[in-house]
C-alpha positions as CSV (number, residue, x, y, z in Angstrom):
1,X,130.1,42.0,-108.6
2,X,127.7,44.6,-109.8
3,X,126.3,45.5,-106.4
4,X,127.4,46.0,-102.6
5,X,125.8,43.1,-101.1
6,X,127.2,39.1,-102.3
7,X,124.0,37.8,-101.7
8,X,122.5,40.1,-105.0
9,X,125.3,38.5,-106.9
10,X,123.2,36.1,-108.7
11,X,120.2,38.4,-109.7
12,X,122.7,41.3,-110.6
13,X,123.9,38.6,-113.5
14,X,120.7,37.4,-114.7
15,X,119.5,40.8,-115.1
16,X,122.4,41.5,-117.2
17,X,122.0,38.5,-119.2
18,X,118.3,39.1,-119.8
19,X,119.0,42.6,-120.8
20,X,121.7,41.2,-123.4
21,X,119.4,38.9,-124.6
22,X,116.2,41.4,-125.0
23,X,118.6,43.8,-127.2
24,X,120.2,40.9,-129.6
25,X,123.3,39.6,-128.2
26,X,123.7,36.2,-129.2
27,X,125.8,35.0,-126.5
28,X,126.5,35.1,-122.9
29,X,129.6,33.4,-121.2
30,X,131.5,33.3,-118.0
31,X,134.6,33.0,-116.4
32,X,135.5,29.3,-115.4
33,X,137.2,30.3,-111.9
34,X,136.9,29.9,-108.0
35,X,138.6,33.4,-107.6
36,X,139.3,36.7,-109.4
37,X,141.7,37.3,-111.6
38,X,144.3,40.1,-111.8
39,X,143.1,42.3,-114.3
40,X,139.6,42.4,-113.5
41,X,139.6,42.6,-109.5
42,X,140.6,41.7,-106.2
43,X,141.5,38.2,-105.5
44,X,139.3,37.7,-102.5
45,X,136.2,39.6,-104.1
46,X,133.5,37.8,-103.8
47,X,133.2,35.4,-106.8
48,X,130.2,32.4,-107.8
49,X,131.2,29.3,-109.4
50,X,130.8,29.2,-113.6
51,X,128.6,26.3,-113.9
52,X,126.5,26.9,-111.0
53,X,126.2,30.9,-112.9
54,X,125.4,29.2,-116.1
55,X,122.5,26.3,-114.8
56,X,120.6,29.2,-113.5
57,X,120.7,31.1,-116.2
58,X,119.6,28.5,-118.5
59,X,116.5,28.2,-116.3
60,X,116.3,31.9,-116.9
61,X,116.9,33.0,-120.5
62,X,115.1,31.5,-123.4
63,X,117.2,32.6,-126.5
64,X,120.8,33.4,-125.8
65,X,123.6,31.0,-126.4
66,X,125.6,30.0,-122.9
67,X,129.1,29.2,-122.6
68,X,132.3,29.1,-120.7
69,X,135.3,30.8,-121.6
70,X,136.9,28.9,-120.6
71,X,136.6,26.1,-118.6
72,X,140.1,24.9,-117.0
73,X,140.8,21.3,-117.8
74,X,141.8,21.2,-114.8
75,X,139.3,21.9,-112.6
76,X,137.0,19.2,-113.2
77,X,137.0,15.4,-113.9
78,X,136.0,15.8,-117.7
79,X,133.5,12.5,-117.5
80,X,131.5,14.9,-114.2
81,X,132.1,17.6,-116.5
82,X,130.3,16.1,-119.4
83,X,127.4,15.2,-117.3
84,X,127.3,18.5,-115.9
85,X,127.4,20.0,-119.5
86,X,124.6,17.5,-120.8
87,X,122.2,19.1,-118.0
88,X,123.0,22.7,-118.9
89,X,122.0,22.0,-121.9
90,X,118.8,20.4,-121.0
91,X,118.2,23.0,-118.9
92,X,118.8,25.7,-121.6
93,X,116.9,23.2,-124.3
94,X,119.9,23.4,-126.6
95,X,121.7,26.4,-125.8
96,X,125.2,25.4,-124.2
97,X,128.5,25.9,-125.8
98,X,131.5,23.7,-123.7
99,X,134.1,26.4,-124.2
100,X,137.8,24.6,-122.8
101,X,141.0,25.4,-122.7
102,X,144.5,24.3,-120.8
103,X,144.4,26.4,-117.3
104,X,147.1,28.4,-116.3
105,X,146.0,30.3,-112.9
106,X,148.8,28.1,-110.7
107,X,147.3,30.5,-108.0
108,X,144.1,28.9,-108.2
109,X,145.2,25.4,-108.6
110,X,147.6,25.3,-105.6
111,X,144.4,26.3,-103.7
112,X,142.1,24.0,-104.3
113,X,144.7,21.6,-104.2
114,X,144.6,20.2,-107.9
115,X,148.0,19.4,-109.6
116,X,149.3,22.3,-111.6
117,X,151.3,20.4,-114.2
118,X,154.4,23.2,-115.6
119,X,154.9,22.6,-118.6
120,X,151.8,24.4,-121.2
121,X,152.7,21.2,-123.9
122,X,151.0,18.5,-120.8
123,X,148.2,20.9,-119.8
124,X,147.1,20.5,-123.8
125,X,147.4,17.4,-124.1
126,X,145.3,16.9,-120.7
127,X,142.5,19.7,-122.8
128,X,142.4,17.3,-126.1
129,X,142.2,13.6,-124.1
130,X,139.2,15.2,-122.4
131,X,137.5,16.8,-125.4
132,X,138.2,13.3,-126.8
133,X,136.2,11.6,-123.5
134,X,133.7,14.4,-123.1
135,X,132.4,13.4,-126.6
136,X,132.3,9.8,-126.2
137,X,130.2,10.4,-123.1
138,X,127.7,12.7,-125.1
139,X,127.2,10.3,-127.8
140,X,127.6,6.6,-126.8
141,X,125.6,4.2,-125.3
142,X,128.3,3.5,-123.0
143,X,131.7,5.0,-122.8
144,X,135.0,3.2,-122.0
145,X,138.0,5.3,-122.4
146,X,141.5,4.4,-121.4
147,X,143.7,7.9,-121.8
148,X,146.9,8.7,-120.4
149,X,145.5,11.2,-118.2
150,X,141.4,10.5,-117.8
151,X,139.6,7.1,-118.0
152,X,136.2,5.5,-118.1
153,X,134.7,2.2,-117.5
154,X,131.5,1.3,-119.1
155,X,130.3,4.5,-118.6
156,X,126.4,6.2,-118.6
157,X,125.5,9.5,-119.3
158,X,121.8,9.7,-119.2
159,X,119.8,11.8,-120.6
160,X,122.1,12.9,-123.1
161,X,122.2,16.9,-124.7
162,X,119.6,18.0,-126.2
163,X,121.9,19.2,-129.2
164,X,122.3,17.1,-132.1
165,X,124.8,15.2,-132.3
166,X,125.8,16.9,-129.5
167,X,126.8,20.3,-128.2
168,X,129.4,22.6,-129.9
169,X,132.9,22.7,-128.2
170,X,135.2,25.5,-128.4
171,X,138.9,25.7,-127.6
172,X,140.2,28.5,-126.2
173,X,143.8,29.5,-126.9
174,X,145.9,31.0,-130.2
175,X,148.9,28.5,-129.3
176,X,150.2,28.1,-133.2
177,X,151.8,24.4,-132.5
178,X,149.8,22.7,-130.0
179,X,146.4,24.4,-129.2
180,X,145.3,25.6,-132.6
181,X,146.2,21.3,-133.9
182,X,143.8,20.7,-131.3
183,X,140.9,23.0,-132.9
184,X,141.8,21.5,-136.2
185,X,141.2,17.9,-134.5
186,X,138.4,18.3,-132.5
187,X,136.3,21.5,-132.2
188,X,133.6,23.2,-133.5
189,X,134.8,26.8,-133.3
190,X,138.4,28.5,-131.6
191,X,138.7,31.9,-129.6
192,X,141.3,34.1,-130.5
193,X,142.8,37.1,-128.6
194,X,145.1,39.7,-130.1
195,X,144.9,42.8,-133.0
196,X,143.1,41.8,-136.4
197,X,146.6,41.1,-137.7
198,X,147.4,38.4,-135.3
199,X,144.1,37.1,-135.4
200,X,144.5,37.2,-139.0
201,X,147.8,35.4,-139.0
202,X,146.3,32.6,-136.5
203,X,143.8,32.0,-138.6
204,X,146.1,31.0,-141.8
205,X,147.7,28.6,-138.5
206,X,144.5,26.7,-138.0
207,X,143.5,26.1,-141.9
208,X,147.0,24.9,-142.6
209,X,146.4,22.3,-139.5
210,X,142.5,22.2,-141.4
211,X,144.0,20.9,-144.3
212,X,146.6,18.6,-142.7
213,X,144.0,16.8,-140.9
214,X,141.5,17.1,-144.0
215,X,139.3,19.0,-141.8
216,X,136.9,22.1,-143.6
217,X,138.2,24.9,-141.9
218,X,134.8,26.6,-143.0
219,X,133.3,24.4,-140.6
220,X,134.9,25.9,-137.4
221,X,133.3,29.2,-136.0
222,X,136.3,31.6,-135.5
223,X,135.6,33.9,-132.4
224,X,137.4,36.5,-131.1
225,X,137.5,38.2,-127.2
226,X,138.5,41.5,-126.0
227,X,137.6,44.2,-123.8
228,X,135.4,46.9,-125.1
229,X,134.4,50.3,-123.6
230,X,132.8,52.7,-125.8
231,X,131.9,56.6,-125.5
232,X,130.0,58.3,-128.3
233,X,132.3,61.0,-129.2
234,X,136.0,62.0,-128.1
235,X,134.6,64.3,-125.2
236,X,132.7,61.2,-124.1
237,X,135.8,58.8,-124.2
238,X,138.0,61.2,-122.6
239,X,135.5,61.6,-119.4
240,X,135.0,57.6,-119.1
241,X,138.8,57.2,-119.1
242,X,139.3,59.6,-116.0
243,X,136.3,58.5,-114.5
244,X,136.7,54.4,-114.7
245,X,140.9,54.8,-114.5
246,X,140.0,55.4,-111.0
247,X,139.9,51.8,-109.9
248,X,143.0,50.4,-112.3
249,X,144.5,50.6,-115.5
250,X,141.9,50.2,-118.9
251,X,142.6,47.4,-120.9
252,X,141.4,46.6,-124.4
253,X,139.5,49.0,-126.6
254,X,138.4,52.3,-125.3
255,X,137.1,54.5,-127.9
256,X,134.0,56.0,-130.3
257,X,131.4,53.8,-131.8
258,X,133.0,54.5,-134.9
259,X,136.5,53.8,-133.8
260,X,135.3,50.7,-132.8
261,X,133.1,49.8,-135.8
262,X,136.5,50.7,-137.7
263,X,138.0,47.9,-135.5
264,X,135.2,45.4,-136.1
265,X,135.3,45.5,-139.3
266,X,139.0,44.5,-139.3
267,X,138.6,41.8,-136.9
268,X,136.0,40.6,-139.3
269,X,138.2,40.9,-142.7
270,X,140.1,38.9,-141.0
271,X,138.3,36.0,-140.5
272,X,136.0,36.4,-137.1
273,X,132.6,35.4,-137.3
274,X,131.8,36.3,-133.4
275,X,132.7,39.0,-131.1
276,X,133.0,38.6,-128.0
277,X,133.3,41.7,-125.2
278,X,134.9,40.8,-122.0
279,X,132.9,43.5,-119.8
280,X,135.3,43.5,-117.1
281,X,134.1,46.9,-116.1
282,X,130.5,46.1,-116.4
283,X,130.3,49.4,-118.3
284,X,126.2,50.2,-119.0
285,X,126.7,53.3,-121.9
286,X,129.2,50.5,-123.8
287,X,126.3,47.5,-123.5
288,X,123.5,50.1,-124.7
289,X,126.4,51.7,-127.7
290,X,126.8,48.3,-128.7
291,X,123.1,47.2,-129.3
292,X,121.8,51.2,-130.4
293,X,125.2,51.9,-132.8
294,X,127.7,49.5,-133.1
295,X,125.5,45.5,-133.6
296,X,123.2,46.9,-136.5
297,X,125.8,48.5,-138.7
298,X,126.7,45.1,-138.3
299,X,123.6,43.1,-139.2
């Protein structure tokens, strides 16, 4: 929520997207949940729907890549969730990323009443069958899939995405065994949490599961997501911890520009090709530091 009143929920996001998109962000995702999450606020806060966010603001951006990060396997069956991707991308004219991952909000599966299934190794497996069906649907005639989990009869997906062959997906996750196998397998680029040395490590993960599979790890865009709030000196940063540690604990980054173009550089040495700030705090002097300071040291 950036506002007092749920009904400006909508228009309070656009504007935000447009501004990100007039001052050279590149990309522009959302949450995939039906409520909050602990972290970031309340659990009954008022809250809109990820693909509903993302449809509109197809209709109302022009240049910015769209995305989820990440959409719950779980949440969807993944032959509606492929149609509902192939519009967004219509809609956008090319600009969707299908960002997936496993789930793991039980809260929010028990309810809505979907099946939270314990064990991480079965929600994976769940994620790759339907990344396996989602890209049948995008790119045959007609799809008939038989899966352990997810099946399809003879079915059509008309009109397909815009993106040729089809759009990009991106798994979300670092899991070493299971979930970075999966990238290796099947996706177009990975999302990564943790310090450049874990991200770093990760990394070495998914090009030795690259080179198992004869995949070119080149080929997969390495992204990376973390909370960023940025001051422009010491005095600055001190004065935006008292005042936003106020409503909760701060998470992530909070430091100078060049603190954090320190940091950026890291995450890039190791391997990142995309940054991604999760702007839990909706923080305006960190949006306007990233674009004035921080993006063209960078470009």
């Amino acid at each position: 929520m950036y506002g007092p009143d749920p009904a400006e929920a909508f228009e309070a996001v656009k504007a935000k997207a447009q501004w990100a998109e007039d001052h050279g962000f590149v990309w522009f995702s959302v949450m995939d949940h039906l409520i909050q999450i602990s972290g970031v606020g309340a659990p009954d806060e008022p809250f809109m729907e990820g693909w509903t966010v993302l449809s509109a603001l197809a209709a109302v951006t022009s240049r910015i890549r769209l995305a989820t990060l990440a959409t719950s396997v779980g949440y969807r069956n993944p032959a509606h969730l492929a149609k509902i991707a192939a519009g967004v991308d219509l809609i956008s004219r090319g600009r969707l990323t299908l960002g997936i991952g496993a789930g793991y909000f039980e809260t929010e599966y028990r309810q809505y009443g979907w099946e939270f299934p314990a064990r991480p190794a079965v929600r994976i497996r769940q994620m790759e069958e339907a990344v396996r069906l989602i890209l049948g649907m995008w790119t045959e005639k007609r799809t008939t899939f038989h899966g352990r989990y997810f099946h399809v009869e003879d079915a059509i997906l008309e009109p397909k995405p815009v993106q040729k062959p089809r759009p990009p997906v991106m798994i979300a996750g670092g899991g070493e065994q299971l979930t970075l196998r999966a990238v290796a397998r099947l996706a177009d680029a990975c999302n990564l949490g943790g310090d450049p040395g874990t991200v770093r490590h990760q990394l070495t993960v998914l090009r030795q599961h690259c080179d198992a599979v004869q995949r070119d790890y080149a080929a997969v865009e390495t992204t990376h997501n973390n909370s960023w709030l940025l001051g422009r000196n010491e005095v600055a940063v001190a004065a935006k911890r008292e005042r936003l540690a106020k409503r909760g604990p701060l998470r992530g980054f909070v430091g100078t520009v060049s603190a954090a173009i320190d940091l950026i550089g890291q995450y890039q040495d190791a391997g990142v090709h995309l940054l991604i700030n999760s702007d839990y705090r909706n923080d305006i002097e960190t949006h306007e530091l990233f674009a004035s300071d921080v993006m063209p040291h960078f470009a």
